[in-house]
N, C-alpha and C positions, 0 to 999 in steps of 0.2 A: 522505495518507489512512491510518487506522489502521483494524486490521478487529482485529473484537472477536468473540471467543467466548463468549454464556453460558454460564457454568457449571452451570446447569441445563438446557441445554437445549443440543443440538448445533446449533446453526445459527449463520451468520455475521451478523455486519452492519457495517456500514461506518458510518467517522464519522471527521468531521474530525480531523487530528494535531491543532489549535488548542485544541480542544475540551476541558475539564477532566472529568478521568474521573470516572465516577461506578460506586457500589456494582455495578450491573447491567451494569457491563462485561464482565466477565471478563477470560481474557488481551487483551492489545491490542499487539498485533503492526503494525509500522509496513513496508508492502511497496514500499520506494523508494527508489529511488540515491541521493537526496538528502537529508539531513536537514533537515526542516523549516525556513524562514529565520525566527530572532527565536526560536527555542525552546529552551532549554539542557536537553541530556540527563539535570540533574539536575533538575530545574522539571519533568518530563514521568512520565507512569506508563505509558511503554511497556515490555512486557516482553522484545519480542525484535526486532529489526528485523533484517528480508531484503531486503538490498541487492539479491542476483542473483533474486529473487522479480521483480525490477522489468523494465518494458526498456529496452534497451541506451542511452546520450546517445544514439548516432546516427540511433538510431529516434526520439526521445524529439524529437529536434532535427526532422526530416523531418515529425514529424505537428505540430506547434507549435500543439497544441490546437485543430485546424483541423475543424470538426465534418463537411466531406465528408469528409475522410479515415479517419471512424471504423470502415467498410464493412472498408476494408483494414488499417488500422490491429491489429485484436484480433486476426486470425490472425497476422499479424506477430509481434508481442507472447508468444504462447504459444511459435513457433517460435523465439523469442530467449532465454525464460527460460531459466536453467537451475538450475534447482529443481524440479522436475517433479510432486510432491506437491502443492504449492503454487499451481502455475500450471493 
């Protein structure tokens, strides 16, 4: 997931890492342990990626996408970050 800033305008929006940027993105900051799979860093117009913005594998492993566990999951997640601006 890449979360994009307009440059005109403050607010965020979220959009696929896959996704080919375009003019109306602004910064596109990539918030993930992972780096995308199949994406080369130089092929991509991310401007800054926050690995510790993300949470932790072992959180990451425990929720395995599992949509009951999204309840408990997001506080988790805040209480893991550590990047605290961000999260």
């Amino acid at each position: 997931m890449v979360v994009t800033k307009a440059k005109e305008q403050s607010s965020v929006r979220l959009k696929r890492a896959y996704l080919p940027p375009s003019p109306e993105d602004g910064a596109r900051v990539l918030a993930d342990r992972l780096w995308p799979r199949g994406l080369r860093k130089s092929e991509t117009a991310i401007d800054r990626w926050l690995k510790d913005g993300a949470p932790s594998a072992e959180l990451r492993r425990w929720f395995g996408h599992d949509p009951s566990r999204w309840d408990e999951f997001r506080p988790e997640t805040k209480a893991n970050c550590r990047v605290g601006r961000w999260c």
